[in-house]
Every structure is written in C-alpha cells, then in structure tokens.
C-alpha positions in Angstrom: -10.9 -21.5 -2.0 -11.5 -18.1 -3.7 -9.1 -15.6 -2.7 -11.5 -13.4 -0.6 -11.5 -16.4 1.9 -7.8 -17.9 1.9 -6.1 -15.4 4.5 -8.8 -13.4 5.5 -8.8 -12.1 9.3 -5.1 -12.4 8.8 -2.7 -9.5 9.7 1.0 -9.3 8.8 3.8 -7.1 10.0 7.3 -5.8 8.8 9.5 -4.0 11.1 11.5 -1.6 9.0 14.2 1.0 9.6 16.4 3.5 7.4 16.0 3.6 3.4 18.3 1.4 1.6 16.3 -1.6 -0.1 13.6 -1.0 2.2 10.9 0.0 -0.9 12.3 -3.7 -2.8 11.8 -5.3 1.0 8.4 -4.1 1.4 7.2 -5.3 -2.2 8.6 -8.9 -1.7 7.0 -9.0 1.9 3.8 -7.7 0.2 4.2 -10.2 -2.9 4.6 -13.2 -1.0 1.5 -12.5 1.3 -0.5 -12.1 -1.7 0.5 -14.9 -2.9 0.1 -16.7 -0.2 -3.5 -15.0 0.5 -4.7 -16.3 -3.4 -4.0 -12.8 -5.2 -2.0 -14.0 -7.9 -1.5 -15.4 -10.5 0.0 -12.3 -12.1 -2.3 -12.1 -15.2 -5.4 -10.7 -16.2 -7.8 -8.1 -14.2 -6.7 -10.0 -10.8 -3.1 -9.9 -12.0 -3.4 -6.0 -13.0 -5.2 -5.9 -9.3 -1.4 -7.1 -7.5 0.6 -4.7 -9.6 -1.7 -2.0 -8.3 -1.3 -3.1 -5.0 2.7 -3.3 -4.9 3.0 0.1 -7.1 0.7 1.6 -3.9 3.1 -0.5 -1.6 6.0 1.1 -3.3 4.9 4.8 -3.5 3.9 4.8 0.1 7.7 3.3 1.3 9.3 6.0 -1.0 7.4 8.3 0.5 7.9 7.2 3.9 11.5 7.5 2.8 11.6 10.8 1.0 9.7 12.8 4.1 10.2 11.2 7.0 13.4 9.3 7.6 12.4 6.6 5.9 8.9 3.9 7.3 9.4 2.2 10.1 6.4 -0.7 9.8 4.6 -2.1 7.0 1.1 -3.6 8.1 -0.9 -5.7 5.6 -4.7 -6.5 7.0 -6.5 -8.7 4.9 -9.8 -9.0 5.7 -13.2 -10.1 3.8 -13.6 -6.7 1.8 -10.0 -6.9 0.3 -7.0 -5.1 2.3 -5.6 -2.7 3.7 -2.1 -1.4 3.6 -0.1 0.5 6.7 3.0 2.2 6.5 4.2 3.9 9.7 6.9 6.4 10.1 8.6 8.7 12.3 7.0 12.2 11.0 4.5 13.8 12.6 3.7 15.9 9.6 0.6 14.6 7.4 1.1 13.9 3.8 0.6 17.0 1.7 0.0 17.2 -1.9 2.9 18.8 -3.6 2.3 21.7 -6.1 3.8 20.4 -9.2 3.4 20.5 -13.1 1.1 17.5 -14.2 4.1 16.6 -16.7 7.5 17.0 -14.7 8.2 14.3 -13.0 7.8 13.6 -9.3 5.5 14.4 -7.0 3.1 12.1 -8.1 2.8 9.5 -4.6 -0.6 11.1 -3.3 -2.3 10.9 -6.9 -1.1 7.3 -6.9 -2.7 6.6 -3.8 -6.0 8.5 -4.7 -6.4 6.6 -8.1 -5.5 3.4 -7.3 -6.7 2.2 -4.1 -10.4 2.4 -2.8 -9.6 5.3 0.1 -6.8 6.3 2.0 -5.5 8.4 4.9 -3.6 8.9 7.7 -3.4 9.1 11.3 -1.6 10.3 13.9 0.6 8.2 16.2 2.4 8.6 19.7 5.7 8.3 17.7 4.7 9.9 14.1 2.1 8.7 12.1 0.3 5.6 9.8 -0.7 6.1 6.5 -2.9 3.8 5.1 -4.7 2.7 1.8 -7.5 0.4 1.2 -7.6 -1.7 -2.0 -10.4 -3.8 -2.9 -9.6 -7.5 -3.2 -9.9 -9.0 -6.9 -12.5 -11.3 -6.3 -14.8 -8.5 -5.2 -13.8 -6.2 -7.9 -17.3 -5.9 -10.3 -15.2 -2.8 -12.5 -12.3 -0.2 -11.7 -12.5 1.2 -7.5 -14.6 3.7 -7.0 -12.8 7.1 -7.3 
C-alpha cells in the first residue's frame, strides 16, 4: 500500500508543556507516525522528504519555545494530499520575520518554513494561536514544492 493511502484521514495529537526535550519529543512523535503512515525508509527523494518534514517539525517547536513559553500541542493530519503539521502555543502574537543578516546565524525558523513546506500560516486561538505547515507527501511529490 503506497504511502499516500496507509494512514490517510488519520490525525494524531501530542500534548506538550514547558521547553526541555520537548523539540527531541516532537520529532520522535513525528518520526514514528511517519513511519508508521509509509514515509520512510530514510533514503532517497522520499527519505530527503522525512528530513524535511522533522527539520520543519523542529523549527516550529523551537520556535514555539523561543517566543511563546514554549508549544503546547503538536497535531499531525495526514490526509490524501500529504500532511499537515500543527503546533499550538500560548502567544497570541503572530510569527514575525526577524530582521537579520542572511549570514549570522539565527533567525532563520520562518525561511525554513517558507522553503520547505508547500504553505504555511497561522491562526488565532481562544488561548494563543496554531501555526501550521503543509508538506506534500513523497508519493505525490512530481519535483521540489512549489515555492
């Protein structure tokens, strides 16, 4: 059963609070329901697919951790045009580009999330807000996600 089918429909929740190990919590979460959705193996253009999808997972938690207290849920909704990616938090403040020089490091998350995943946004919620990404799944993938 390809990978667009195993899974698909499926939704799966983490309840998160604070910020210690809770980026390494969210990848393992995310790795196993990859795995268990058909994602992996690890190799090739569907392997390069799953690295994309826990460095987006990551970026979003650290975020989540840097400017708002740290996430409170991860939601992965796989579905039959690949998945999408939810990570709530506790800030009502939307995610804002920082200004920074290309070449210093940090500041990077949103331009992670731009370039790697098909879209993204945010929305507001009655206790903060969700920020999401959607990421093509690998058996749909024809060339690299639109930009």
């Amino acid at each position: 059963m390809g990978a667009s089918l195993r899974g698909q429909g499926q939704t799966r929740r983490l309840a998160l609070f604070g910020t210690k190990g809770v980026v390494s919590r969210c990848r393992d979460f995310t790795a196993e329901a990859l795995d268990d959705w058909g994602w992996t193996p690890a190799v090739g253009e569907r392997g390069a697919v799953v690295e994309d999808v826990l460095l987006l997972v990551s970026e979003m938690a650290t975020n989540a951790c840097l400017h708002a207290g740290g996430p409170t849920e991860l939601v992965l909704r796989h579905g039959p045009d690949g998945l999408r990616i939810e990570v709530a938090d506790a800030s009502a403040q939307p995610p804002r580009p920082r200004p920074r020089e290309v070449s210093l490091p940090g500041g990077h998350g949103l331009i992670v999330l731009e370039r790697l995943s098909q879209s993204w946004g945010w929305a507001p919620t009655d206790g903060g807000k969700i920020v999401w990404v959607q990421v093509t799944s690998p058996d749909r993938q024809a060339g690299p996600p639109h930009r």
